[in-house]
N, C-alpha and C positions, 0 to 999 in steps of 0.2 A: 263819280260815285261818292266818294267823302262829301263833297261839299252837299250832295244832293240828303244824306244823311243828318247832315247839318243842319238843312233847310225840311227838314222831316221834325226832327228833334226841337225844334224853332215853330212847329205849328204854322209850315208853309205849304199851298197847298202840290199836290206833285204839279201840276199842268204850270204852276209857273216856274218849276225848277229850268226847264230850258232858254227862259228869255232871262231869267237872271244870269246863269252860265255866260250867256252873248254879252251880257253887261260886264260881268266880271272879267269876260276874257278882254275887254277894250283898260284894263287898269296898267296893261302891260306901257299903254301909249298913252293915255291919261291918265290925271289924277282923280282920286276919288270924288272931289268936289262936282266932276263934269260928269257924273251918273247917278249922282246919289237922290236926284229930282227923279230919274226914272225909277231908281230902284222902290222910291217909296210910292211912287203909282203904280207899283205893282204889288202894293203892298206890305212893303218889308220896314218893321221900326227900325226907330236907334239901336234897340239889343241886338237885332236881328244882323242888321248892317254891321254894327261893329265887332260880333264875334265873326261872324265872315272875315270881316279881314285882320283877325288876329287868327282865325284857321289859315289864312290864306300865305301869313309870316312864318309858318310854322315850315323846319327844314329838318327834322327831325322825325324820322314813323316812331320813334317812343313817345315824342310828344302828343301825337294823335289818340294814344290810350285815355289818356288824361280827357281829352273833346268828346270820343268816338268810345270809349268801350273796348275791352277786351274780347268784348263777343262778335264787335262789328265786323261783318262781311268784308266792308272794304279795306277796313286795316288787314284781317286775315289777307286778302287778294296782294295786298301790297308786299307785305310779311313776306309770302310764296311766291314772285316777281322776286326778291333779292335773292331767295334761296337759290331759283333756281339761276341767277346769276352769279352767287361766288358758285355752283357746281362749273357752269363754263368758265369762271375765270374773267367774269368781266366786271367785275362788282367796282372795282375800281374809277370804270367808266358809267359810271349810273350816280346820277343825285338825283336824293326827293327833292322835290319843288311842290307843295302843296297851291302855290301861287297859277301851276301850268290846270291851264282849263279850255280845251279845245270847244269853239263856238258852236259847233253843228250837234244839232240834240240828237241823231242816233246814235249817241256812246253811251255805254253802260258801264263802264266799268274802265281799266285805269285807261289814261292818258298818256300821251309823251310827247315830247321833242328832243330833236339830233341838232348840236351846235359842234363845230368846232368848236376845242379847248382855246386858241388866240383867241379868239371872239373876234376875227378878219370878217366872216362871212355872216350872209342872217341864216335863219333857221335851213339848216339841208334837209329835216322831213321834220314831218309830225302825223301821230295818227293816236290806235286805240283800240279799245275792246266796243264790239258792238256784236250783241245776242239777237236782235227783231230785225236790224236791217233787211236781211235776204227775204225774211217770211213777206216783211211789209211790201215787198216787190213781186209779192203772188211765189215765191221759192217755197224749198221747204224750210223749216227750222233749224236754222245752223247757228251755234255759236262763231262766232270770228273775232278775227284783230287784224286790223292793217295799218297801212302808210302810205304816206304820199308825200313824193320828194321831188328838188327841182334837179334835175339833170346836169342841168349847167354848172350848178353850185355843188353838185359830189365828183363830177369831173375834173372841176379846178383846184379843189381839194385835196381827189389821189392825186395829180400831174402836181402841185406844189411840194406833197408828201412823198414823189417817188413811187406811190401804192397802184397806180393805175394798172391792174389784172392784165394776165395776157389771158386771152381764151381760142388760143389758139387747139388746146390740149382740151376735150370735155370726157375724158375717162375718169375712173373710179377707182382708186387703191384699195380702199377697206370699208365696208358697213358695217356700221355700227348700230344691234339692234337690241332692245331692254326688252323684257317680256312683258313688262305692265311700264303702269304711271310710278310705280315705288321705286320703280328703279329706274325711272330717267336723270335724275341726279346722278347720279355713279355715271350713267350712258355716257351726259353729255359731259362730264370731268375728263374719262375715258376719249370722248371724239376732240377734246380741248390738249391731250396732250399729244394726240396723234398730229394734227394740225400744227403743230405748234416742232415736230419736227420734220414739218414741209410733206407729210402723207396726206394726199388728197382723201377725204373723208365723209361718207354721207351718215348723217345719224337720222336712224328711223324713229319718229315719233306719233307714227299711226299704232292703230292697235291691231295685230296682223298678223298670222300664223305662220310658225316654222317655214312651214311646206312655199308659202309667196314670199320670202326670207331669199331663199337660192335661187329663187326665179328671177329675184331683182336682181339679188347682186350678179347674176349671169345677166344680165340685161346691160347692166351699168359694165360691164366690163371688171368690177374688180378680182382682186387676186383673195382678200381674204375678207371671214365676217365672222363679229365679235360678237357671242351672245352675253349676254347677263341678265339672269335671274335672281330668285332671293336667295339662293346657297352662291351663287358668285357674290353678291353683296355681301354677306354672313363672311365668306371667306378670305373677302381679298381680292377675288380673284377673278379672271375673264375666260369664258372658252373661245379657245382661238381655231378658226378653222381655214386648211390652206387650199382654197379652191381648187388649185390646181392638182393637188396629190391625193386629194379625199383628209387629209390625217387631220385630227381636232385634238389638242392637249388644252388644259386648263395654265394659265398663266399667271403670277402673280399680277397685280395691277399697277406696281409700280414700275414694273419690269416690261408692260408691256408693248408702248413704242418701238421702244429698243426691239425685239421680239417680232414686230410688223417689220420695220423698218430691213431686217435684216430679209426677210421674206420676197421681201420686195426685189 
């Protein structure tokens, strides 16, 4: 979506933004010298070409205001991907790469790829945001994002790292459900620190009423579920409900692991 922005603001037209994408994603394994004959039969100047690939160096989303605009959609999209990454806690494992450009044109919107940190192994997944895919296959209209990973190479990865899951156990300790979209940052802070003291944790991020709320978590087998609305954000704080007694108090949020854990 950046680049395709890029190549908008450049007077390019849309129907070639896809085969330029396939060009630019081969810079990963060539140099610029060995595409730059295609890219100009497809149209694209010297200007054109060379801010691509100073958008393309760019490892910074404040840099992008400067290229893109503060009003740009994709900087926004991208902005809202970190956010709701320091909410879970994993911001730390996320870099821009303005350089990543997945070749297959039904993506709309951001991109990615999974490496280990040693750089031992090649890419474990890569996928993306794509909006028309399903329609284009006669579906209905769904936005989506997916991936696609090689099996081999995330298995030899958790077995190197120790991390290889047992799934022996597929029960549910505590759901965790936001009442809107304003509150899934708080949600998933909230299922990031349940997790994080080994509570098995499902976070809901459909849009879905009370009432199918207790139906799941009686479904899933858990013991408790956590709502949060805009007065639990306002306050702090989580309503904690204990399946099994009926009884529901408000809990602070910092407090609240602690709180499951003991429920448990």
């Amino acid at each position: 979506a950046v680049l395709s922005e890029v190549l908008l603001s450049m007077g390019v037209p849309e129907d070639k933004h896809a085969a330029t994408c396939v060009l630019v994603d081969k810079l990963e394994k060539v140099d610029i010298s060995a595409i730059r004959a295609d890219m100009e039969q497809l149209g694209l100047t010297e200007e054109i070409i060379d801010k691509l690939l100073k958008t393309l160096a760019i490892r910074d989303i404040d840099e992008l205001v400067a290229t893109l605009g503060s009003e740009s959609a994709s900087l926004q999209s991208l902005q809202q991907l970190f956010k709701y990454a320091e909410a879970y806690g994993i911001q730390d494992w996320l870099v821009f790469d303005a350089s990543v450009v997945r070749g297959l044109a039904y993506y709309t919107g951001v991109v990615f790829e999974a490496f280990d940190r040693s750089g031992e192994l090649r890419a474990i997944a890569g996928g993306g945001r794509y909006d028309k895919l399903l329609e284009s296959f006669g579906g209905d209209a769904l936005p989506a994002c997916g991936f696609g990973f090689g099996d081999a190479v995330i298995v030899e990865l958790l077995k190197d790292k120790g991390l290889l899951p047992d799934f022996s156990s597929g029960s549910v300790d505590a759901v965790v459900f936001p009442f809107g979209t304003e509150q899934r940052p708080t949600a998933a802070a909230v299922a990031t620190a349940l997790r994080a003291k080994g509570i098995t944790t499902d976070l809901v991020l459909e849009k879905k009423k009370t009432k199918w709320l207790f139906k799941h978590a009686e479904r899933v087998g858990a013991r408790c579920a956590l709502i949060i609305g805009d007065s639990e954000v306002e306050n702090g704080t989580v309503q904690v409900k204990d399946l099994d007694k009926g009884e529901q108090e408000a809990v602070a949020m910092d407090d609240v692991a602690l709180h499951v854990s003991k429920l448990l």
